[in-house]
N, CA, C and O of each residue as an XYZ file, in Angstrom:
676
protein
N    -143.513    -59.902   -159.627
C    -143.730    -61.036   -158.735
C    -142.569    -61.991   -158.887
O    -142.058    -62.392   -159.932
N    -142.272    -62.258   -157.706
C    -140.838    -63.399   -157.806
C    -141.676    -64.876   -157.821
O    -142.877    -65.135   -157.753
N    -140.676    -65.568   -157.921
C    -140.860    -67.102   -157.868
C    -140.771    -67.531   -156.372
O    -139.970    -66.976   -155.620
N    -141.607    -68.531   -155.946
C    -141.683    -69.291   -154.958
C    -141.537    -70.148   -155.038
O    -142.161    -70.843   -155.840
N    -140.439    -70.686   -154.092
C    -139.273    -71.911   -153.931
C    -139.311    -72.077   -152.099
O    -138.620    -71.376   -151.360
N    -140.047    -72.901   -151.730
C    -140.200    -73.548   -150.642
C    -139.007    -74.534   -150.723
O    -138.706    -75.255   -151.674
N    -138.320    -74.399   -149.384
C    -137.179    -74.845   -149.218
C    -136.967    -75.766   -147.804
O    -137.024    -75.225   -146.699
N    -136.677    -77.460   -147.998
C    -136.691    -78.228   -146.675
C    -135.293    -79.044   -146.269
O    -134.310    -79.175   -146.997
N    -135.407    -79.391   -145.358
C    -134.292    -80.319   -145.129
C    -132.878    -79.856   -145.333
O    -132.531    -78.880   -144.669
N    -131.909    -80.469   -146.243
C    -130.658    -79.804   -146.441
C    -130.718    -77.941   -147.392
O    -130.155    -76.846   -147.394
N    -131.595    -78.551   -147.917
C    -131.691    -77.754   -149.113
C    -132.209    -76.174   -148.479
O    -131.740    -75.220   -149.098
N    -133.347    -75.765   -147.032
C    -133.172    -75.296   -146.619
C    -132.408    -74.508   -145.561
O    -132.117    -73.317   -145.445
N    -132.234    -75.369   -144.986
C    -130.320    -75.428   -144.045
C    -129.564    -74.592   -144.848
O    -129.249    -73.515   -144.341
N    -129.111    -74.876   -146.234
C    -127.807    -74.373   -147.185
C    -128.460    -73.099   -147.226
O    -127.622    -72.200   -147.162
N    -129.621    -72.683   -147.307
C    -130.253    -71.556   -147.725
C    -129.943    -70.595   -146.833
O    -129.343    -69.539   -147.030
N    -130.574    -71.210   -145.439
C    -130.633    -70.191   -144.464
C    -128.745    -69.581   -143.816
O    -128.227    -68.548   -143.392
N    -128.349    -70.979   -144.112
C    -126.872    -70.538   -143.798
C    -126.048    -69.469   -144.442
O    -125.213    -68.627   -144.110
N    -126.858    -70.019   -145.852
C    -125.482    -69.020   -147.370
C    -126.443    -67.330   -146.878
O    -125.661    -66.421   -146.598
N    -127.655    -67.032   -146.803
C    -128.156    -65.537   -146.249
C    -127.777    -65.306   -145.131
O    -127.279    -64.181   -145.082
N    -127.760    -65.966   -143.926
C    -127.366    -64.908   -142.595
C    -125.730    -64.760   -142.551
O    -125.124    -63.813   -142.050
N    -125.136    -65.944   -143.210
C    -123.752    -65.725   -142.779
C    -123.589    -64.493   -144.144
O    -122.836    -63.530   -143.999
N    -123.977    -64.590   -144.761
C    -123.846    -62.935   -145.761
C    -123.963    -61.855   -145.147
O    -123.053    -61.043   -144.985
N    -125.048    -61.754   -144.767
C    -125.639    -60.637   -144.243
C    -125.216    -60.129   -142.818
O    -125.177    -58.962   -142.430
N    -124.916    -61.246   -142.147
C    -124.158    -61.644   -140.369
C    -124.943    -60.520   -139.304
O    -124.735    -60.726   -138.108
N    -125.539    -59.731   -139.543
C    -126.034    -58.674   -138.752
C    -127.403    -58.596   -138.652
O    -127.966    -57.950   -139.536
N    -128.162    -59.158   -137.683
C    -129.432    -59.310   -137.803
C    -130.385    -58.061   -136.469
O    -129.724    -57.341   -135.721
N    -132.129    -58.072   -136.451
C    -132.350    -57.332   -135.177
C    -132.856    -58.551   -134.460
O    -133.556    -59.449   -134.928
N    -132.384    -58.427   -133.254
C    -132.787    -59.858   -132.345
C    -133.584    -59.512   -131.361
O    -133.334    -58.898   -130.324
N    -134.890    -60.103   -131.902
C    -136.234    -59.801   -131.222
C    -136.311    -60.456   -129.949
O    -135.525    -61.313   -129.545
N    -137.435    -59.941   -129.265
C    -137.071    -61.097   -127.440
C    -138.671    -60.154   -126.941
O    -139.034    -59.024   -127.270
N    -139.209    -60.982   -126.221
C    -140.438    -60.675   -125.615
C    -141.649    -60.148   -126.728
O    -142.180    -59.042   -126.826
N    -141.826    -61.225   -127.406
C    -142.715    -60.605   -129.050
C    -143.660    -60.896   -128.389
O    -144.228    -61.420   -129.347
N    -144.608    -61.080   -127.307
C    -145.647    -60.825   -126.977
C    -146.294    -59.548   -126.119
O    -147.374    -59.562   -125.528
N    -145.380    -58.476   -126.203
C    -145.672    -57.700   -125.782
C    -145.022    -56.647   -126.582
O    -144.034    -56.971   -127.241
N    -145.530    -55.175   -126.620
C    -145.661    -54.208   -127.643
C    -145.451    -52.920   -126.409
O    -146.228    -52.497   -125.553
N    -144.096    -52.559   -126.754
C    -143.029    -52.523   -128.162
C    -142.173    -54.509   -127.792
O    -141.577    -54.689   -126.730
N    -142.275    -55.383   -128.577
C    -141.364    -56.236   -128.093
C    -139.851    -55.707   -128.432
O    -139.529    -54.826   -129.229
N    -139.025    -56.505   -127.593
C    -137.505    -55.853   -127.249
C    -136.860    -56.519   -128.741
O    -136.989    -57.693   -129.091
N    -136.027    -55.268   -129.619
C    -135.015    -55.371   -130.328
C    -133.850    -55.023   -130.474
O    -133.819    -53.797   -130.366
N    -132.749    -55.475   -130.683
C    -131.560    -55.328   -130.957
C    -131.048    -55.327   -132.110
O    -131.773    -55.572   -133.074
N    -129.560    -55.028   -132.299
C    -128.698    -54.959   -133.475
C    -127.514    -56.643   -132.806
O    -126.880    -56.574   -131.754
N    -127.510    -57.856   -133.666
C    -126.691    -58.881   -132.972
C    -126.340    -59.106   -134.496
O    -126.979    -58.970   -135.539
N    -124.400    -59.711   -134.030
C    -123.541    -59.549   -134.834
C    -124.026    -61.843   -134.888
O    -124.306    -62.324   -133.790
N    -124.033    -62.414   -135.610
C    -124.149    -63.946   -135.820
C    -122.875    -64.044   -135.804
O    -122.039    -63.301   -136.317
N    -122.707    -65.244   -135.033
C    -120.909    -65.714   -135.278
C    -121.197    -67.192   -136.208
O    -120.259    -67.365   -136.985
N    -122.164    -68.187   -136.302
C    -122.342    -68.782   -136.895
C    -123.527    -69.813   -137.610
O    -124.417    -70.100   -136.810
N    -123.623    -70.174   -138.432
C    -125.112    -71.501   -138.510
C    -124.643    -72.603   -138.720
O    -123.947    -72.892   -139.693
N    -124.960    -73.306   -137.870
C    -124.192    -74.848   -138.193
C    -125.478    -75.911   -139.141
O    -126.642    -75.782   -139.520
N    -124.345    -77.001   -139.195
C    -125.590    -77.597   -140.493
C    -126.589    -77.813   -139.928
O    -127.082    -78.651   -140.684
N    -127.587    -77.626   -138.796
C    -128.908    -78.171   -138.609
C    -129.347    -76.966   -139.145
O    -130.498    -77.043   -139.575
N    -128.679    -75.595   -139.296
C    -129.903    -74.248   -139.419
C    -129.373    -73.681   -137.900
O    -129.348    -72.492   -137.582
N    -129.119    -74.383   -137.376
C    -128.892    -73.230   -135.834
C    -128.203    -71.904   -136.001
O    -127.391    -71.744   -136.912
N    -128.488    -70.995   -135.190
C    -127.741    -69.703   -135.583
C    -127.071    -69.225   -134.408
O    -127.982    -68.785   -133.706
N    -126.120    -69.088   -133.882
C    -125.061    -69.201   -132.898
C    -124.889    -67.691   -132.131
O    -123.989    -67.023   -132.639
N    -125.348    -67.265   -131.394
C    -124.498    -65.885   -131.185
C    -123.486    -65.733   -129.989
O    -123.024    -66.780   -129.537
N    -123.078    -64.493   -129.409
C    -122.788    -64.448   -127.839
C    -122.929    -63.715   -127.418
O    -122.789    -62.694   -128.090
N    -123.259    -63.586   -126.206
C    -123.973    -62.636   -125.462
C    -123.975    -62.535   -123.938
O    -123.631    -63.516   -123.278
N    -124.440    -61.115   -123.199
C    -124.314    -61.075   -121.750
C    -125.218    -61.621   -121.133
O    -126.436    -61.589   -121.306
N    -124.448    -62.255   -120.218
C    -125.836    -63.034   -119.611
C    -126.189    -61.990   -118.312
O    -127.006    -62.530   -117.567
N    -125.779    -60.616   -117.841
C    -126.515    -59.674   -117.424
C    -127.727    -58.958   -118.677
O    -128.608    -58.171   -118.330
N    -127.578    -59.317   -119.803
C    -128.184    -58.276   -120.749
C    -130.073    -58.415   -120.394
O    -130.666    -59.373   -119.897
N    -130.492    -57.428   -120.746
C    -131.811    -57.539   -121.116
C    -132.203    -58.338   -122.080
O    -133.366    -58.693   -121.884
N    -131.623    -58.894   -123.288
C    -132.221    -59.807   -123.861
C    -131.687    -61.411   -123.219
O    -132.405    -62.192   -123.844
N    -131.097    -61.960   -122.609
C    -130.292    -62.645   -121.949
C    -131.887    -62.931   -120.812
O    -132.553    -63.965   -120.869
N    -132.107    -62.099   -120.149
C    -133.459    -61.973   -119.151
C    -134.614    -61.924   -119.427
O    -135.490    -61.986   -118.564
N    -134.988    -61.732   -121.405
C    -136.079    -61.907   -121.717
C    -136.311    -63.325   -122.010
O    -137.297    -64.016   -121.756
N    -135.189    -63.629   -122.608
C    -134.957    -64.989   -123.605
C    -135.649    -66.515   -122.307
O    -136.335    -67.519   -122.499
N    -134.986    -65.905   -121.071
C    -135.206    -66.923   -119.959
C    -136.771    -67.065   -119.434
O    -137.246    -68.172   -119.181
N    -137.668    -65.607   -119.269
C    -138.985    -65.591   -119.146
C    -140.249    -65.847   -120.641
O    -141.477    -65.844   -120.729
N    -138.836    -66.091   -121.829
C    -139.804    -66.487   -123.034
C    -139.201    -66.916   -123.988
O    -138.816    -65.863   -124.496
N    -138.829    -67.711   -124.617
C    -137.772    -68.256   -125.571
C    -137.699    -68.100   -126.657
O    -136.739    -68.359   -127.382
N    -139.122    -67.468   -127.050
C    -139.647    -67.687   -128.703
C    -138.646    -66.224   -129.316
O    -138.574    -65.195   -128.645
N    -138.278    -66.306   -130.024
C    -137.545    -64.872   -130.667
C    -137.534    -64.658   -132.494
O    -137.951    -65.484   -133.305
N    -137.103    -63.692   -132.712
C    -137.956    -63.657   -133.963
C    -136.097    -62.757   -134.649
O    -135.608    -61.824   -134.011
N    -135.505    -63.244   -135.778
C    -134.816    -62.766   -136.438
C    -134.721    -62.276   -137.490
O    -134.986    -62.961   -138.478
N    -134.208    -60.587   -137.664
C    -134.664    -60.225   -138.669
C    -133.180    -59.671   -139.767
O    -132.331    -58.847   -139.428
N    -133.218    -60.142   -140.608
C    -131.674    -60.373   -141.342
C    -132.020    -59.066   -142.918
O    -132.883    -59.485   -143.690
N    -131.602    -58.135   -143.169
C    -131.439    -57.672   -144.043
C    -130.299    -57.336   -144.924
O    -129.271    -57.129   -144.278
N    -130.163    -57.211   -146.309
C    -129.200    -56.533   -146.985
C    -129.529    -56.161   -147.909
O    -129.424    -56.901   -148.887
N    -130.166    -54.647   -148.083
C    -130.714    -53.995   -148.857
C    -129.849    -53.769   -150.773
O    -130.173    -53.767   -151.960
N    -128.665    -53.619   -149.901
C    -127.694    -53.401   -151.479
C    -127.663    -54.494   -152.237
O    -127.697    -54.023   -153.373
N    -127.615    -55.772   -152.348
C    -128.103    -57.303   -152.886
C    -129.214    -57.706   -152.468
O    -129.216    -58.914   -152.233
N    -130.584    -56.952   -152.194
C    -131.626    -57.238   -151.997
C    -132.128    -58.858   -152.041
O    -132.716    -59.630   -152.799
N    -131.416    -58.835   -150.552
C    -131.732    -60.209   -149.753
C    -132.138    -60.035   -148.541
O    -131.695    -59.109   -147.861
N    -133.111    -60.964   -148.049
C    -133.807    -60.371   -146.502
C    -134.251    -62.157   -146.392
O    -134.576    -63.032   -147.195
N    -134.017    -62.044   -144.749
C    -134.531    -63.168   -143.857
C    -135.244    -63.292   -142.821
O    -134.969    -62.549   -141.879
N    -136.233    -64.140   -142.691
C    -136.540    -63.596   -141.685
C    -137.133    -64.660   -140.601
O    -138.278    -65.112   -140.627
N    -136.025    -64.999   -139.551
C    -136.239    -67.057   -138.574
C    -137.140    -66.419   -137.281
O    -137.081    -65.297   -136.777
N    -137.827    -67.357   -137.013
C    -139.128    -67.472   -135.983
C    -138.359    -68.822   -135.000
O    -138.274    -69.940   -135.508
N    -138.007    -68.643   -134.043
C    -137.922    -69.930   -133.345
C    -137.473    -69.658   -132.042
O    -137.811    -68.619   -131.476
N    -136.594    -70.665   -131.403
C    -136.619    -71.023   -129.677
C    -135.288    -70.917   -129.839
O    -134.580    -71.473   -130.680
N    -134.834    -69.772   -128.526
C    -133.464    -69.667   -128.108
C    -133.055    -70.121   -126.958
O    -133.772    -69.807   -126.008
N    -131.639    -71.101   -126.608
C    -131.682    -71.599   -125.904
C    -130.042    -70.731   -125.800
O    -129.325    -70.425   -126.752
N    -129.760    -70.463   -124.180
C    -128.739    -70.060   -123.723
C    -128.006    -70.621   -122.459
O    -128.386    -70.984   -121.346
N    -126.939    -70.550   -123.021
C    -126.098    -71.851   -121.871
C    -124.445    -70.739   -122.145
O    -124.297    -69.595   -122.576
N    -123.360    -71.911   -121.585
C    -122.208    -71.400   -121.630
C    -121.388    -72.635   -121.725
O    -121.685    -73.721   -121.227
N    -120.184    -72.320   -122.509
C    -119.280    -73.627   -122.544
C    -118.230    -73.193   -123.592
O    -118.407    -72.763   -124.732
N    -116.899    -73.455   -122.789
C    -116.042    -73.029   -122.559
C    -114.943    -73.400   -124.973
O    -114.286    -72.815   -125.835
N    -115.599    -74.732   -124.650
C    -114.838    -74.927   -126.385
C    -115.813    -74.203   -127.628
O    -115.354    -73.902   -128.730
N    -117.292    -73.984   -127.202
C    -118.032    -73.265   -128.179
C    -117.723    -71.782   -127.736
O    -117.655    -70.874   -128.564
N    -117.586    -71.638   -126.722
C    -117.267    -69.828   -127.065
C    -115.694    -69.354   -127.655
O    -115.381    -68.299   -128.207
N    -114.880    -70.501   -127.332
C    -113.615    -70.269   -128.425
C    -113.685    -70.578   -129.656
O    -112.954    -70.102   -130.525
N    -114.807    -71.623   -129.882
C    -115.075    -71.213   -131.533
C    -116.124    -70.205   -132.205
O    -116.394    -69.959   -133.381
N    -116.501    -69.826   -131.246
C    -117.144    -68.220   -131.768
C    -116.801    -67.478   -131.624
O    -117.222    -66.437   -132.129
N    -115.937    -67.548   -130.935
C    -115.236    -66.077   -130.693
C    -114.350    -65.067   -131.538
O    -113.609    -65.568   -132.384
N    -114.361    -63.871   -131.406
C    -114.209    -62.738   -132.888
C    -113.047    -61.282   -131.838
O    -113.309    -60.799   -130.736
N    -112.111    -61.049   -132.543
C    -111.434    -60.079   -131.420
C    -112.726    -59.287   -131.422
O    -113.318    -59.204   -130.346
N    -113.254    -58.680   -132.517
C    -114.845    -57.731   -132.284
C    -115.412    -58.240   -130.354
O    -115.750    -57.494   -129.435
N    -115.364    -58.852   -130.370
C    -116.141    -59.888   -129.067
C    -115.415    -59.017   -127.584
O    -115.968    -58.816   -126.503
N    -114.225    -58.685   -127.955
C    -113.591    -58.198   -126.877
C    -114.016    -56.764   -126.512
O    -113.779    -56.385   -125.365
N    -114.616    -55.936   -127.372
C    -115.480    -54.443   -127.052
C    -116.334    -55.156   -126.372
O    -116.810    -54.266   -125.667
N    -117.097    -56.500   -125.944
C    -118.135    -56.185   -125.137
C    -117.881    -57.331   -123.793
O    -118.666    -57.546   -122.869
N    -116.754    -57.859   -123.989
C    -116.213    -58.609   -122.496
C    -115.080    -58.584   -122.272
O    -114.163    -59.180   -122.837
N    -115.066    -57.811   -121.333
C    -113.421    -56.297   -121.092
C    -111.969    -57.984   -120.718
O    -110.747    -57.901   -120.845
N    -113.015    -59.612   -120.153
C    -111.713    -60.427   -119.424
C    -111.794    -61.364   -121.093
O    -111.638    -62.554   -120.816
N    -111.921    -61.243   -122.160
C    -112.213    -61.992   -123.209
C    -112.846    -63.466   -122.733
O    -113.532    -63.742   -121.749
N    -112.370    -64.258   -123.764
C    -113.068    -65.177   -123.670
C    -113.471    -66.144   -122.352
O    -114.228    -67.107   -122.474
N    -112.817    -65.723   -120.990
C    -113.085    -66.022   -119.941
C    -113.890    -65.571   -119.368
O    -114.205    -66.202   -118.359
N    -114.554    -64.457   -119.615
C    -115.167    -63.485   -119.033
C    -116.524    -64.209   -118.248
O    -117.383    -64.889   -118.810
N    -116.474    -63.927   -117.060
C    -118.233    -64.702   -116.495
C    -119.185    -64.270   -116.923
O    -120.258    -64.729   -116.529
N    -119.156    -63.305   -117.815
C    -120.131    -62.598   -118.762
C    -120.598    -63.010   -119.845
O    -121.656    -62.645   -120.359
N    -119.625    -64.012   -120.368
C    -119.922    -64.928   -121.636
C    -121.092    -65.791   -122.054
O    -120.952    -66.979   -121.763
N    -122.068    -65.504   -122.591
C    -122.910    -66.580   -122.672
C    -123.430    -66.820   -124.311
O    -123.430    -65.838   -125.053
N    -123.726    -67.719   -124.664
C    -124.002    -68.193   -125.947
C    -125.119    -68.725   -125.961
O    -125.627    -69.479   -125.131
N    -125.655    -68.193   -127.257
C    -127.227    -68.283   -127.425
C    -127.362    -68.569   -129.063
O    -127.040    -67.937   -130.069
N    -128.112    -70.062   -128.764
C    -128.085    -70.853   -130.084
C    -130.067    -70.591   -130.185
O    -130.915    -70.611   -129.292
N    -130.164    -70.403   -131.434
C    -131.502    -70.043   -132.444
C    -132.172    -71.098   -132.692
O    -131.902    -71.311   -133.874
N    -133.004    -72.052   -132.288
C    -133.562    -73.211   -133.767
C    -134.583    -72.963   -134.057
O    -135.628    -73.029   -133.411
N    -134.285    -72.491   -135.573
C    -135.938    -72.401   -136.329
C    -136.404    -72.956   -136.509
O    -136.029    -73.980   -137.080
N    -137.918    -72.655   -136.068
C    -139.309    -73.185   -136.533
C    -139.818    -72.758   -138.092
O    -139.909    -73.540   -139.039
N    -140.013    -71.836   -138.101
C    -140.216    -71.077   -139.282
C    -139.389    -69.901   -139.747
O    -139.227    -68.882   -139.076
N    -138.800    -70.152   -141.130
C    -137.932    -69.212   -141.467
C    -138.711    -68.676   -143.278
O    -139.396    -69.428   -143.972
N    -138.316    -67.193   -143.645
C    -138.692    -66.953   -144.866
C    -138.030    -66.005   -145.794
O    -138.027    -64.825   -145.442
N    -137.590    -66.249   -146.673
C    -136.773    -65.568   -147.544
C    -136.811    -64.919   -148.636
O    -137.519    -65.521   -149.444
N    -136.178    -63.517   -149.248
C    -136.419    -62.980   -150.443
C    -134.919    -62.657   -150.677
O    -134.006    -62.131   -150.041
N    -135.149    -63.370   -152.206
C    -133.526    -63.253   -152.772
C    -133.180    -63.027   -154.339
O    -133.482    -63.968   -155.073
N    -132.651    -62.023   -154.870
C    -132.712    -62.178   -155.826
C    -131.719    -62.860   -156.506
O    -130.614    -63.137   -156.042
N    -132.312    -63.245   -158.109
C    -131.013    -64.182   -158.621
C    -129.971    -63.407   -159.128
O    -128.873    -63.918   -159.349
N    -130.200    -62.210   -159.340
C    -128.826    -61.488   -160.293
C    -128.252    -60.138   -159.581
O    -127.402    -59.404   -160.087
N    -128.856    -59.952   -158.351
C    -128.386    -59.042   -157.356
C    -129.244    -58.086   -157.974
O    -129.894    -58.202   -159.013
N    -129.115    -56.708   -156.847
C    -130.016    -55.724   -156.987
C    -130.310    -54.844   -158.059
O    -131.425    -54.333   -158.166
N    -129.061    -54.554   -159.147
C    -129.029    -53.738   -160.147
C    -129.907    -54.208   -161.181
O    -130.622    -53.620   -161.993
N    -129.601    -55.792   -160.872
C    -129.876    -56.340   -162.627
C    -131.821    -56.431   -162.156
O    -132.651    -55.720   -162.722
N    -132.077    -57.164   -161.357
C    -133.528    -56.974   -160.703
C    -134.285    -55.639   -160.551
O    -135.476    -55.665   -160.243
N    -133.641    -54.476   -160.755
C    -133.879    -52.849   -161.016
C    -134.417    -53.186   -162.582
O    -135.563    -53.296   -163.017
N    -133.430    -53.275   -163.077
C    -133.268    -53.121   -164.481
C    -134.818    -54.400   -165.280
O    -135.716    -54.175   -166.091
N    -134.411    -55.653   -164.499
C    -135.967    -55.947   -165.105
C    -137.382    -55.343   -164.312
O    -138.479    -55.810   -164.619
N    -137.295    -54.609   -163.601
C    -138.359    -54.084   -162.689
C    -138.813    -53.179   -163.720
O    -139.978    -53.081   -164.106
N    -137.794    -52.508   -164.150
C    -138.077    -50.679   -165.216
C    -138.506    -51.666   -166.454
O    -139.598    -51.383   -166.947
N    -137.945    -52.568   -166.921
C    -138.649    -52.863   -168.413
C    -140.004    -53.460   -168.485
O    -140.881    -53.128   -169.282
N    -140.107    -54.618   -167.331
C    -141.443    -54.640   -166.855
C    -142.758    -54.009   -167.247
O    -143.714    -54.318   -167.959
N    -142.203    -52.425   -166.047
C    -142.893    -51.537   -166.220
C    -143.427    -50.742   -167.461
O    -144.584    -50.332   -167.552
N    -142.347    -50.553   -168.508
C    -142.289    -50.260   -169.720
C    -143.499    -51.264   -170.871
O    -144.321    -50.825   -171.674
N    -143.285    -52.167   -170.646
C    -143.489    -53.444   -171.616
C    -144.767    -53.607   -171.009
O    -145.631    -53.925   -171.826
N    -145.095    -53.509   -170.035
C    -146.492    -54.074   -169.148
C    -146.174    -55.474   -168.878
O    -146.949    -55.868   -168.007
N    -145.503    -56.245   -169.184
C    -144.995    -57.607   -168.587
C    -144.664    -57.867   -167.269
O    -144.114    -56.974   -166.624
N    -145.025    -59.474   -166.502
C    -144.806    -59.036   -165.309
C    -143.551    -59.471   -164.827
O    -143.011    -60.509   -165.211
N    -142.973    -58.519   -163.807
C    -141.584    -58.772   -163.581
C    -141.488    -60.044   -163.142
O    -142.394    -60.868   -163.015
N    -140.051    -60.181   -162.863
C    -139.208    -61.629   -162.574
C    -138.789    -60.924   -161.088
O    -137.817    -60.186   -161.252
N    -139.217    -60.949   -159.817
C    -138.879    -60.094   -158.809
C    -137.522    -60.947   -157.960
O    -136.975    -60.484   -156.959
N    -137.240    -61.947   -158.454
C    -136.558    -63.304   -158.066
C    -137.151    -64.392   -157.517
O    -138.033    -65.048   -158.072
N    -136.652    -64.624   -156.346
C    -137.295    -66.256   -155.191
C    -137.275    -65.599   -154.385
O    -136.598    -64.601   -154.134
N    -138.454    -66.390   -153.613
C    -138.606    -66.602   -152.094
C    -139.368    -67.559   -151.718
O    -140.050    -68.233   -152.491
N    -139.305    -67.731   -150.211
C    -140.290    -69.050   -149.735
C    -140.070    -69.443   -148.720
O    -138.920    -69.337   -148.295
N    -140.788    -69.875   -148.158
C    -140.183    -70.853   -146.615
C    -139.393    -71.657   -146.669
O    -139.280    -72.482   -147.576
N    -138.433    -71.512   -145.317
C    -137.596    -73.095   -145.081
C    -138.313    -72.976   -144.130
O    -138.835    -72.102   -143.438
N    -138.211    -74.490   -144.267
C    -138.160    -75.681   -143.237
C    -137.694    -76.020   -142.560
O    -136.635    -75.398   -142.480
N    -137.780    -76.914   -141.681
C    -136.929    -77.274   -140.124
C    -136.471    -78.004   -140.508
O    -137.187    -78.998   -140.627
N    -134.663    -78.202   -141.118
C    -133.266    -79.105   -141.359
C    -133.900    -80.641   -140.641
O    -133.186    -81.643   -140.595
């Protein structure tokens, strides 16, 4: 069993920022009220200090057209090899503008808008969580193995690391 560390204000902000920008590759959920709801593979370009999570995207896409008939979206952040996982609940809002997509912008960006950063295809889609929740360990995955097996050995109960909710910055 890990420790629980509920996390608010700045202190969650730093949290949620220092895991997704690690991890940067999340599945970006869209229409969670309906089954199968729509997922993806989305690359994060950034979290700014409120907790927002920044991406870019087609505004022909299917998630681009879900996001508009439902806003709520659900992010799911893993990194199995440093066994850290995230996971933000909140409202995506998508717009376009011309000085935030040059600061998100990644040559990566150019495989999916053939005129770059001009492209009328460009659209940017900012995250704000409502509810976010986290599992992290303190000494990375090996050493958290290693007290898992003695644990087991000893009958003592493990140290599995932290986790806990953030809060809305």
């Amino acid at each position: 069993m890990g420790t629980i560390q509920n996390l608010d204000n700045r202190e969650g902000a730093a949290k949620l920022k220092e895991l997704a920008e690690d991890i940067r590759i999340c599945m970006f959920c869209t229409n969670l009220g309906h089954t199968p709801f729509g997922t993806r593979p989305m690359a994060l370009q950034e979290v700014d200090e409120h907790g927002g999570l920044w991406f870019l995207s087609s505004a022909s896409s299917e998630k681009n057209t879900e996001i508009r008939q439902d806003d709520h979206v659900q992010l799911l952040f893993a990194k199995p090899a440093s066994a850290q996982f995230l996971s933000v609940y909140g409202q995506a809002d998508i717009f376009r503008d011309k000085e935030k997509t040059e600061a998100l912008w990644t040559p990566i960006a150019k495989a999916w808008f053939k005129e770059g950063k001009d492209d009328p295809d460009v659209t940017i889609i900012r995250v704000r969580p409502s509810e976010s929740y986290y599992w992290d360990t303190k000494d990375g995955k090996m050493f958290t193995m290693i007290r898992l097996a003695v644990a087991a050995l000893t009958g003592k109960e493990a140290d599995g690391g932290i986790q806990g909710r953030i809060g809305p910055a």
